[in-house]
DOLUMDO-691832 format. One record per residue (C-alpha): residue in one letter; x, y, z. Coordinates in nm, 3 decimals, decimal comma. Layout:
<sites>
<site><aa>A</aa><u>X</u><v>Y</v><w>Z</w></site>
...
</sites>
This chain:
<sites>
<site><aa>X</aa><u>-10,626</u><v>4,151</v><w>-4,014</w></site>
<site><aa>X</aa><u>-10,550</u><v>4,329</v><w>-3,705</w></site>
<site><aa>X</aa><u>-10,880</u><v>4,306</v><w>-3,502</w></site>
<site><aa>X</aa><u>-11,043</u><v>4,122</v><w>-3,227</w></site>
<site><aa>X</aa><u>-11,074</u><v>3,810</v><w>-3,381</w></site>
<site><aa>X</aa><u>-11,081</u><v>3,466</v><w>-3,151</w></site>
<site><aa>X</aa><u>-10,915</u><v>3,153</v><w>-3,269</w></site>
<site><aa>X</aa><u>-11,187</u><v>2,893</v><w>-3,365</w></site>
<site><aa>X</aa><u>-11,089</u><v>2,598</v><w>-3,529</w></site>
<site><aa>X</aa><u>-11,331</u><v>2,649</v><w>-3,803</w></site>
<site><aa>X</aa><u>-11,165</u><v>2,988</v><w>-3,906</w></site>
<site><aa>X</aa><u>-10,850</u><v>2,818</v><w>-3,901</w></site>
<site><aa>X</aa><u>-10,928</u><v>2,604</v><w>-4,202</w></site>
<site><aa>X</aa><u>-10,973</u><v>2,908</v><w>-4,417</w></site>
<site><aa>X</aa><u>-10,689</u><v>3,135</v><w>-4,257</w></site>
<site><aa>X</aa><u>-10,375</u><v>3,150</v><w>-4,041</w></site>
<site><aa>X</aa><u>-10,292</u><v>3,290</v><w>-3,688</w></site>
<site><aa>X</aa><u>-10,044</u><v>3,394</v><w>-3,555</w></site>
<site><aa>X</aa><u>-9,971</u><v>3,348</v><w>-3,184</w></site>
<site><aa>X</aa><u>-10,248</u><v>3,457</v><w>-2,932</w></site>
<site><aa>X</aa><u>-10,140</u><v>3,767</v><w>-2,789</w></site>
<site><aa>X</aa><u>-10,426</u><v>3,838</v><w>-2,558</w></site>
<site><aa>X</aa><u>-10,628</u><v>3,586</v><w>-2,326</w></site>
<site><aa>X</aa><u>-10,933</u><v>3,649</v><w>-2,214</w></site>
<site><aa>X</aa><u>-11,214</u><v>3,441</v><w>-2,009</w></site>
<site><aa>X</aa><u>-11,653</u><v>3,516</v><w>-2,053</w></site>
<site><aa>X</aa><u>-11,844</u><v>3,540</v><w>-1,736</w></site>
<site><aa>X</aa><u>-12,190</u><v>3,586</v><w>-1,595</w></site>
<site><aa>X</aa><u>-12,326</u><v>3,960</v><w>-1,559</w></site>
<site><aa>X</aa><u>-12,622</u><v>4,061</v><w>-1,387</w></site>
<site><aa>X</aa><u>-12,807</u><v>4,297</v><w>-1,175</w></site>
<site><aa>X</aa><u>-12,785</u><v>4,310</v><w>-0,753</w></site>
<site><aa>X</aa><u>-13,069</u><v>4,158</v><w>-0,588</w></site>
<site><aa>X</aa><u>-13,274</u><v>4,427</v><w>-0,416</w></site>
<site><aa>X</aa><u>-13,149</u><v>4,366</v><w>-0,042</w></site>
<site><aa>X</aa><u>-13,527</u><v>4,510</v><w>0,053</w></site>
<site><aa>X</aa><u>-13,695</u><v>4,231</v><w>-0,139</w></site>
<site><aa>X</aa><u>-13,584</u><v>4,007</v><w>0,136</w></site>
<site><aa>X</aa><u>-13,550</u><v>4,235</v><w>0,432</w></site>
<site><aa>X</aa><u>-13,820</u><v>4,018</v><w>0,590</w></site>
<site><aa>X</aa><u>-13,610</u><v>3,729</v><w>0,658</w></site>
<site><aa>X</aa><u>-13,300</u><v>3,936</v><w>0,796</w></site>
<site><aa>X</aa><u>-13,337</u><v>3,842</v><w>1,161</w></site>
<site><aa>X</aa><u>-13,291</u><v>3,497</v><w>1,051</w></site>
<site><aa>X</aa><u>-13,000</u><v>3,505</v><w>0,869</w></site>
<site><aa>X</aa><u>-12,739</u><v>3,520</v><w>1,137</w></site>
<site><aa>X</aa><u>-12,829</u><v>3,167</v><w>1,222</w></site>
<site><aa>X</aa><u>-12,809</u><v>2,860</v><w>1,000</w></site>
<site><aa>X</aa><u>-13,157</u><v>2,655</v><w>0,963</w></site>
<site><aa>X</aa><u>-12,957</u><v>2,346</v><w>1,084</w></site>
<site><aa>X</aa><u>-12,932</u><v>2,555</v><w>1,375</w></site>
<site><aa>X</aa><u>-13,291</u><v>2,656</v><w>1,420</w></site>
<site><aa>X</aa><u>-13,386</u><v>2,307</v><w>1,420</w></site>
<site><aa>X</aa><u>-13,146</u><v>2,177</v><w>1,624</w></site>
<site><aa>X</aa><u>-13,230</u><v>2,464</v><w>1,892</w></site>
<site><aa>X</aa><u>-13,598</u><v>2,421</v><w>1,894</w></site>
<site><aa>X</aa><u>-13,538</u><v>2,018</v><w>1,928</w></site>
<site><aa>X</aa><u>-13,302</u><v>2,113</v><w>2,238</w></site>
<site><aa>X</aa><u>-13,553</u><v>2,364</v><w>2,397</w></site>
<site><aa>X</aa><u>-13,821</u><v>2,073</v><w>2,388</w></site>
<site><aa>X</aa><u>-13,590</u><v>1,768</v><w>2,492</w></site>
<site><aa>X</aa><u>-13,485</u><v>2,026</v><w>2,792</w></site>
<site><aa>X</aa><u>-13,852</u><v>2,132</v><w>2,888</w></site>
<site><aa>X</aa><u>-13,937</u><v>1,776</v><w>2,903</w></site>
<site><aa>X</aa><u>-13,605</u><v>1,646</v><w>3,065</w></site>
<site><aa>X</aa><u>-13,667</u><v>1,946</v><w>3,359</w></site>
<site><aa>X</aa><u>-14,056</u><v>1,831</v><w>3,405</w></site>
<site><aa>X</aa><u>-13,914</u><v>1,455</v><w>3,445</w></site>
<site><aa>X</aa><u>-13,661</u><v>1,565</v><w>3,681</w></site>
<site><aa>X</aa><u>-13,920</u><v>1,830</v><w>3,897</w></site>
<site><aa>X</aa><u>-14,147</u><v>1,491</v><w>3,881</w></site>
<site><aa>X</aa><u>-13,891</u><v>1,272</v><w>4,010</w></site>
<site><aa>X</aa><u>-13,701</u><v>1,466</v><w>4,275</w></site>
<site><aa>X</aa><u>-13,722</u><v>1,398</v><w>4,634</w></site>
<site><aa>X</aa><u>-13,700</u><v>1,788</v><w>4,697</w></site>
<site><aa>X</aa><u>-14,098</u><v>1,818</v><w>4,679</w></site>
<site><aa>X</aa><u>-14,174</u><v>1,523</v><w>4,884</w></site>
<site><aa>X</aa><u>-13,997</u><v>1,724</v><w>5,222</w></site>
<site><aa>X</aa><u>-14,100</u><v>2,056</v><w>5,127</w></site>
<site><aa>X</aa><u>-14,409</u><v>2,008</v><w>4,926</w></site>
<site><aa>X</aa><u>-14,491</u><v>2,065</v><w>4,586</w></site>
<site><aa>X</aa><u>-14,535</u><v>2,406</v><w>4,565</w></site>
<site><aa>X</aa><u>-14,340</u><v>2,558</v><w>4,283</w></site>
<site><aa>X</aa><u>-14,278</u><v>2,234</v><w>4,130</w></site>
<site><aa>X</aa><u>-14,257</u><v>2,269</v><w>3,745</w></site>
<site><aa>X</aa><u>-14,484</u><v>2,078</v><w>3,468</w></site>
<site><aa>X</aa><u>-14,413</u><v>2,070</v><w>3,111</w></site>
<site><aa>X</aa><u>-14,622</u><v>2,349</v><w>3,043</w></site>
<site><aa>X</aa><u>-14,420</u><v>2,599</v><w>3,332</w></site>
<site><aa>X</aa><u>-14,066</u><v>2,398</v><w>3,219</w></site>
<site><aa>X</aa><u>-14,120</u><v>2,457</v><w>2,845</w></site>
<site><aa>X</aa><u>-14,231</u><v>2,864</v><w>2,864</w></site>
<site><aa>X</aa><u>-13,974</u><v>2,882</v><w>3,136</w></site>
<site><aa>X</aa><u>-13,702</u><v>2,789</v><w>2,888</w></site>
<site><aa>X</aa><u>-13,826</u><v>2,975</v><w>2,557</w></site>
<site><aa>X</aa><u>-13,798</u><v>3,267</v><w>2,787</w></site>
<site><aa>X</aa><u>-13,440</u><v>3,188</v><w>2,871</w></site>
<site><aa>X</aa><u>-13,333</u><v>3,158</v><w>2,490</w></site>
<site><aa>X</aa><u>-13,513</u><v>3,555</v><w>2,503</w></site>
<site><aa>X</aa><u>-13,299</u><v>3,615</v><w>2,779</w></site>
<site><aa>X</aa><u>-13,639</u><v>3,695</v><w>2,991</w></site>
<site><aa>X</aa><u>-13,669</u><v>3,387</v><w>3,203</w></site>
<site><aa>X</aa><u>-14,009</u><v>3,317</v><w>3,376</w></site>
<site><aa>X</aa><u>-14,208</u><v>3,368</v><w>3,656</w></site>
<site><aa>X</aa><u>-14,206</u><v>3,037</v><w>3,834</w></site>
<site><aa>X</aa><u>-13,825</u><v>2,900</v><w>3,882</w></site>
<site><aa>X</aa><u>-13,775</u><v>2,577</v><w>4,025</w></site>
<site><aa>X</aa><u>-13,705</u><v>2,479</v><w>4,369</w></site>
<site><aa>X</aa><u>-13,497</u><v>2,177</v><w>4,378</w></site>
<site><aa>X</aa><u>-13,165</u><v>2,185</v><w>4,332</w></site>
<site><aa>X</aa><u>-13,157</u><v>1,935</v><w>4,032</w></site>
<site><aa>X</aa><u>-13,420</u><v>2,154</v><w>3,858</w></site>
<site><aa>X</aa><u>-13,233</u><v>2,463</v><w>3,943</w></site>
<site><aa>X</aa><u>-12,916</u><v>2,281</v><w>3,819</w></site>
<site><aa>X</aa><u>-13,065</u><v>2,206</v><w>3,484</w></site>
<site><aa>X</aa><u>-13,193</u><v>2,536</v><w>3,427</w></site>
<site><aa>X</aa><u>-12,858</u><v>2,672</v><w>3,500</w></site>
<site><aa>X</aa><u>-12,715</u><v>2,466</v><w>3,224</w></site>
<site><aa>X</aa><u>-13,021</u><v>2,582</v><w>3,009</w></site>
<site><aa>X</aa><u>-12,911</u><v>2,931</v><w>3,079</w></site>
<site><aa>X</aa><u>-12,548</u><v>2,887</v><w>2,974</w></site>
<site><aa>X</aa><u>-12,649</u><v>2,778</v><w>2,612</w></site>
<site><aa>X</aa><u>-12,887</u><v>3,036</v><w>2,556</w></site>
<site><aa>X</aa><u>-12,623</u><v>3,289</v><w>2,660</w></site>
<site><aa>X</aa><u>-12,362</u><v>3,149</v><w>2,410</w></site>
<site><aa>X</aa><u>-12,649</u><v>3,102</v><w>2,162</w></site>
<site><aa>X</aa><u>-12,782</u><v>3,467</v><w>2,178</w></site>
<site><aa>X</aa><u>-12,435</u><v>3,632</v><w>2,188</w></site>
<site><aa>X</aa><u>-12,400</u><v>3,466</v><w>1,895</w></site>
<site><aa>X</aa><u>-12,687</u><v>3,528</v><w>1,703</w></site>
<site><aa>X</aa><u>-12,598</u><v>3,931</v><w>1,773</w></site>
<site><aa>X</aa><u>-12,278</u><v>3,927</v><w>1,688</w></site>
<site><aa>X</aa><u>-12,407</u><v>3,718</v><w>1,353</w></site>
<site><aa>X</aa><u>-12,676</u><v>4,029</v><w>1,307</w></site>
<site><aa>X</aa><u>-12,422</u><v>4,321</v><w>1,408</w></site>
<site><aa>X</aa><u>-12,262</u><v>4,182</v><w>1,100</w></site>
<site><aa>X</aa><u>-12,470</u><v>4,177</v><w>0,859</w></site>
<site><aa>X</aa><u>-12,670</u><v>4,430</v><w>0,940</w></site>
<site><aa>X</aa><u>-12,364</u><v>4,662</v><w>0,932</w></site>
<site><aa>X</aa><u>-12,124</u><v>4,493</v><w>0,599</w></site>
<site><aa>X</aa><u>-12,448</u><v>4,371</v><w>0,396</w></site>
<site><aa>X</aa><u>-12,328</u><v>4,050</v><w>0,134</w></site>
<site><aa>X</aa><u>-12,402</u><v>4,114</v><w>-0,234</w></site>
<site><aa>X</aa><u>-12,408</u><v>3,771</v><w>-0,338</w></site>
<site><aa>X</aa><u>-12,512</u><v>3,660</v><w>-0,695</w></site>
<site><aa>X</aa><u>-12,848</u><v>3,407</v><w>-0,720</w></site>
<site><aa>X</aa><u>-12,586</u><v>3,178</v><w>-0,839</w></site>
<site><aa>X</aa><u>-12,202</u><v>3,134</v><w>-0,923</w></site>
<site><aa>X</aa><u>-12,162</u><v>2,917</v><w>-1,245</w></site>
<site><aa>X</aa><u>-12,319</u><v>2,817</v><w>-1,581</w></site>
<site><aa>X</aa><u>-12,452</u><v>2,467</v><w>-1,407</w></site>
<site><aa>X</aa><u>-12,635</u><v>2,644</v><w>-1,116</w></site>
<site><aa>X</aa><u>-12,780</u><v>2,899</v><w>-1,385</w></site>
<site><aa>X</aa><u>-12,946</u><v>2,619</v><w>-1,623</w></site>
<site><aa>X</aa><u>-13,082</u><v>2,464</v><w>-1,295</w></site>
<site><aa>X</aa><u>-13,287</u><v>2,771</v><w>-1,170</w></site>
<site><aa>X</aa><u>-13,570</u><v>2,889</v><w>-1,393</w></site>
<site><aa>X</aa><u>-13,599</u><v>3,254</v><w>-1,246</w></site>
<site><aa>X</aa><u>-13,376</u><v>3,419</v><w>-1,441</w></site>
<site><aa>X</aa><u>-13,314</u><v>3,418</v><w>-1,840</w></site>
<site><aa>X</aa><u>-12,989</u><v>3,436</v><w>-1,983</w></site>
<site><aa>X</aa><u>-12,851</u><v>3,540</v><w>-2,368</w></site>
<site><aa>X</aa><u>-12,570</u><v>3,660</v><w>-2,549</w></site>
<site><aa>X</aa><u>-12,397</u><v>3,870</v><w>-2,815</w></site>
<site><aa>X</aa><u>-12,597</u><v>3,740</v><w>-3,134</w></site>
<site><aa>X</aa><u>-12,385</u><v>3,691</v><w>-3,441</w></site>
<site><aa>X</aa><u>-12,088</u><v>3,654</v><w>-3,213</w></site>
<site><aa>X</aa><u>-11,816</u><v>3,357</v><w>-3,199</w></site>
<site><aa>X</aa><u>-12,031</u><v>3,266</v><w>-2,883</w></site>
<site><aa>X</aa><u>-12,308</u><v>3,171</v><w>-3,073</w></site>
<site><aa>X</aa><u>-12,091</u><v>2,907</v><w>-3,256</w></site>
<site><aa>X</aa><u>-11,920</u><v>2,794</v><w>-2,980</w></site>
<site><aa>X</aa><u>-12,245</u><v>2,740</v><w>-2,759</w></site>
<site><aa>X</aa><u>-12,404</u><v>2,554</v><w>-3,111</w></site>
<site><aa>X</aa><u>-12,086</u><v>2,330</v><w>-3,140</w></site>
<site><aa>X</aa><u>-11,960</u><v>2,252</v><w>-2,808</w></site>
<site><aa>X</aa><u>-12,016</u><v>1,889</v><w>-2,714</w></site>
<site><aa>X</aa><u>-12,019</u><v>1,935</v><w>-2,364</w></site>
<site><aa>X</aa><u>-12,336</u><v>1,889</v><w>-2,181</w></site>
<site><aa>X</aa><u>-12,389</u><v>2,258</v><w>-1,958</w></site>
<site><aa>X</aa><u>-12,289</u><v>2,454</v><w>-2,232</w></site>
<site><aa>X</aa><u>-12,570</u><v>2,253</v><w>-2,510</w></site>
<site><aa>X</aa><u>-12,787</u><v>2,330</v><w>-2,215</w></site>
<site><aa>X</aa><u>-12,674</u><v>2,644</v><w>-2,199</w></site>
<site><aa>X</aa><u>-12,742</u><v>2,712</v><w>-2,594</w></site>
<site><aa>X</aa><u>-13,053</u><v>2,518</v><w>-2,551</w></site>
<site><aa>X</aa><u>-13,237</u><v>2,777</v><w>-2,331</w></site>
<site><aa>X</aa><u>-13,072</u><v>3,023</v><w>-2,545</w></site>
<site><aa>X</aa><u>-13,301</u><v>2,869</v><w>-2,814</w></site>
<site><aa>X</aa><u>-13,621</u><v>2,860</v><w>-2,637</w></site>
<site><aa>X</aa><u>-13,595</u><v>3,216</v><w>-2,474</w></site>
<site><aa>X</aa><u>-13,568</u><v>3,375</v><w>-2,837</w></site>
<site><aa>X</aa><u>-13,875</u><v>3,231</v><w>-2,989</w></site>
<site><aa>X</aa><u>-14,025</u><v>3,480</v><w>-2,770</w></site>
<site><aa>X</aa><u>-13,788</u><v>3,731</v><w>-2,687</w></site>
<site><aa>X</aa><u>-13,557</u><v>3,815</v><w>-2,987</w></site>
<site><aa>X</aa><u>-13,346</u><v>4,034</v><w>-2,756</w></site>
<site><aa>X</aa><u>-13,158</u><v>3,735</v><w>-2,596</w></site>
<site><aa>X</aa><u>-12,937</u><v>3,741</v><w>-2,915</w></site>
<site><aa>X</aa><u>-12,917</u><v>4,115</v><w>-2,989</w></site>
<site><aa>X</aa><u>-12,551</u><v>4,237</v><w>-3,128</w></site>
<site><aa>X</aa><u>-12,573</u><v>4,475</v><w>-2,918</w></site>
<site><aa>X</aa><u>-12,460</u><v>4,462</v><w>-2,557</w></site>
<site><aa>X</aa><u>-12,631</u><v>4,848</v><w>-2,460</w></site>
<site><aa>X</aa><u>-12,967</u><v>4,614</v><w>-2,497</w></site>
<site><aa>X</aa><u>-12,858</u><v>4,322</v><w>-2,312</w></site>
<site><aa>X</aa><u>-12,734</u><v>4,552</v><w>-2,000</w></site>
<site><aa>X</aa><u>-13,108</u><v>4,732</v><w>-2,039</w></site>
<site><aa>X</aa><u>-13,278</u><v>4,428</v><w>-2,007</w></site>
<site><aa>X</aa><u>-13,123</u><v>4,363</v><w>-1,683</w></site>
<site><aa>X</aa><u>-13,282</u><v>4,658</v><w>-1,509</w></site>
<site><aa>X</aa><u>-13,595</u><v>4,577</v><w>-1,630</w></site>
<site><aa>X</aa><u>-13,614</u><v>4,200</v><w>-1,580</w></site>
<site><aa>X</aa><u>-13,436</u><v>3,905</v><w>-1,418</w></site>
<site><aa>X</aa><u>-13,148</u><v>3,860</v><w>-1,700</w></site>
<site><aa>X</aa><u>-12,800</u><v>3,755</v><w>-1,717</w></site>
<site><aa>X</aa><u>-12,567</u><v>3,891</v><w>-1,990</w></site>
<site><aa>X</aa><u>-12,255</u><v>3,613</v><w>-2,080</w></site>
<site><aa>X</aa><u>-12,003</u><v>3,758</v><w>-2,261</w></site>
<site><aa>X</aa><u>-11,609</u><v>3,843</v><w>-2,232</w></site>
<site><aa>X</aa><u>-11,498</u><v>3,968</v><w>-1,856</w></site>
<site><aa>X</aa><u>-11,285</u><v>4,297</v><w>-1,952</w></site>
<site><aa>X</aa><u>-11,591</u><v>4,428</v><w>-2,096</w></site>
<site><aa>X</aa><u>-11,834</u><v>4,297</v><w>-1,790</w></site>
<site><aa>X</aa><u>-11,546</u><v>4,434</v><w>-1,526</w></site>
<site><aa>X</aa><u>-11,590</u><v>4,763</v><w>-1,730</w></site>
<site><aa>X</aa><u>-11,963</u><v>4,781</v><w>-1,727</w></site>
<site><aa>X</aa><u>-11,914</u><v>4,666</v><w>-1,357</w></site>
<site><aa>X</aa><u>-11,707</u><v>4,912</v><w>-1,210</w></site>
<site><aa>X</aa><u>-11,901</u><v>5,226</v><w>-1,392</w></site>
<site><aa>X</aa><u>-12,263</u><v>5,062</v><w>-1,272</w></site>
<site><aa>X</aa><u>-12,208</u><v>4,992</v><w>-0,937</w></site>
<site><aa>X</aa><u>-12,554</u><v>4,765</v><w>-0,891</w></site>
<site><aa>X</aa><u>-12,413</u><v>4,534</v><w>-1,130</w></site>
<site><aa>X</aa><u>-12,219</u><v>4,167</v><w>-1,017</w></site>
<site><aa>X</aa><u>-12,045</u><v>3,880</v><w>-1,207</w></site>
<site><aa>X</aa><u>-12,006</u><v>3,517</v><w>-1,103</w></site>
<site><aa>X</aa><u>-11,781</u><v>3,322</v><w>-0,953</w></site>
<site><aa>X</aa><u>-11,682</u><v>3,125</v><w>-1,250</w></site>
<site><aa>X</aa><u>-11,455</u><v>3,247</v><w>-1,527</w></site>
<site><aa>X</aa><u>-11,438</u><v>3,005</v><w>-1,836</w></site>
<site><aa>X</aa><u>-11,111</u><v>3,020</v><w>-2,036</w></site>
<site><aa>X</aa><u>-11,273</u><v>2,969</v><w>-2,377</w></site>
<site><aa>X</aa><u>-11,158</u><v>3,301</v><w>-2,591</w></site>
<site><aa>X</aa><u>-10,804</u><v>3,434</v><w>-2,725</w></site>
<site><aa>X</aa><u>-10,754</u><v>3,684</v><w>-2,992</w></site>
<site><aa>X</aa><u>-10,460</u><v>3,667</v><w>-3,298</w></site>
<site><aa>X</aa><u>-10,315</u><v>3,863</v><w>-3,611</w></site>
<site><aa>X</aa><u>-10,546</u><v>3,667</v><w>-3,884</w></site>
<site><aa>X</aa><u>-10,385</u><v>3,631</v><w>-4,211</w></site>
<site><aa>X</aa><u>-10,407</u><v>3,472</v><w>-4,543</w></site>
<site><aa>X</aa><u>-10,406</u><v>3,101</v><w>-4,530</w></site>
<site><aa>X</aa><u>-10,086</u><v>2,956</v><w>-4,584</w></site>
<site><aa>X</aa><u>-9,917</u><v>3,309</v><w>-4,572</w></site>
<site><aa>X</aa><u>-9,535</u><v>3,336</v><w>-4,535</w></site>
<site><aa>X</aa><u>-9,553</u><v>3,626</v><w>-4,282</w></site>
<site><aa>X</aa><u>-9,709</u><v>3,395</v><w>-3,994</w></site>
<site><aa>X</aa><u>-9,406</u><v>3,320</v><w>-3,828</w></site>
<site><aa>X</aa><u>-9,303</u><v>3,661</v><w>-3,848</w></site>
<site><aa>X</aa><u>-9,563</u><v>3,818</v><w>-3,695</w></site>
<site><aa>X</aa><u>-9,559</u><v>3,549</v><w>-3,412</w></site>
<site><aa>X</aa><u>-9,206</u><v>3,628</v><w>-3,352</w></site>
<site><aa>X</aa><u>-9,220</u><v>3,980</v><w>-3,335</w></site>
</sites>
């Protein structure tokens, strides 16, 4: 039997094969994520939210380190206290600076003025940044995939997932022993008591299904990297498993084996 026909050890109890002569792995297929669906939240992505935080804890430690310091110098007591800076003036006086639009009232003494100075360096190295970050992705846009393996797939619950039905996958998934795949199998299971289509035999449905819903197709990689490269809105994963390789099947116990493996 000349066909595409995987090496399981179950088969191999009932019939011989010869020597693998093609290797293939299975991956995750699936639809793009709309880029407008979260075209809300671009300005933000330049910047990690570590950052964020970390900049809005800075802009408030400096407000209140410039008010202690306008408080404290000896500046005021010579020349008055006009212009002298509260927390209020210090801390709007500083959110401008990270706009790179300053404020109205800029301090008088020089250790305020010296402060502010430093303020003013980091929020020009933190806005260059943050436009060069934009320019970038605003101009190359990342397709990345809501998730890169089979263990970040079971741990989301926004997508459903399925598979060539009466395939070799379906025994593999129902006799693997290792935990991600039976969890794998398992939501398999529960997403066809209500949609049969998980398991359909054929892969034109599975591929429909992902235009119409959140669905990801597992099955071999030469056929997703087909689909892929003629649908340009589709994406694999990351991961590749190594799990399938095809044979010459013959009669069990057949003398020919070793001949077809050699030649």
């Amino acid at each position: 039997m000349v066909a595409t026909t995987s090496v399981r050890p179950d088969r191999e109890m009932v019939m011989d094969f010869t020597i693998p002569f093609y290797y293939d792995t299975s991956t995750l297929l699936m639809k793009k994520p709309d880029p407008n669906e979260k075209k809300l939240f671009i300005l933000a992505k330049p910047l990690r939210w570590e950052v964020m935080v970390c900049t809005a804890v800075v802009l408030v430690v400096s407000a209140f380190f410039l008010c202690i310091t306008e408080q404290l110098s000896p500046y005021y007591k010579v020349h008055g206290t006009q212009g002298q800076q509260d927390f209020q003036h210090s801390f709007w006086y500083m959110f401008g600076a990270l706009l790179t639009q300053g404020g109205e009232s800029v301090p008088k003494s020089p250790s305020g003025r010296t402060l502010v100075s430093a303020f003013w360096l980091f929020s020009i190295v933190l806005v260059g940044t943050y436009s060069g970050n934009l320019i970038a992705f605003l101009t190359v846009p990342l397709d990345k995939p809501p998730f890169n393996s089979l263990d970040e797939m079971i741990a989301q619950s926004e997508y459903k997932w399925g598979t060539i039905g009466a395939s070799f996958y379906v025994t593999w998934f129902n006799s693997s022993t290792v935990d991600t795949l039976q969890a794998v199998w398992a939501g398999i299971k529960k997403f066809n008591e209500t949609d049969p289509e998980v398991l359909s035999p054929d892969p034109n449905v599975h591929i429909d299904k992902m235009y119409r819903e959140n669905y990801v197709f597992f099955g071999d990689k030469v056929f997703m990297d087909i689909r892929k490269s003629n649908q340009c809105d589709l994406m694999t994963a990351e991961e590749e498993i190594p799990n399938n390789y095809y044979a010459v099947g013959l009669p069990n116990n057949s003398l020919y084996t070793k001949t077809f493996s050699d030649q």
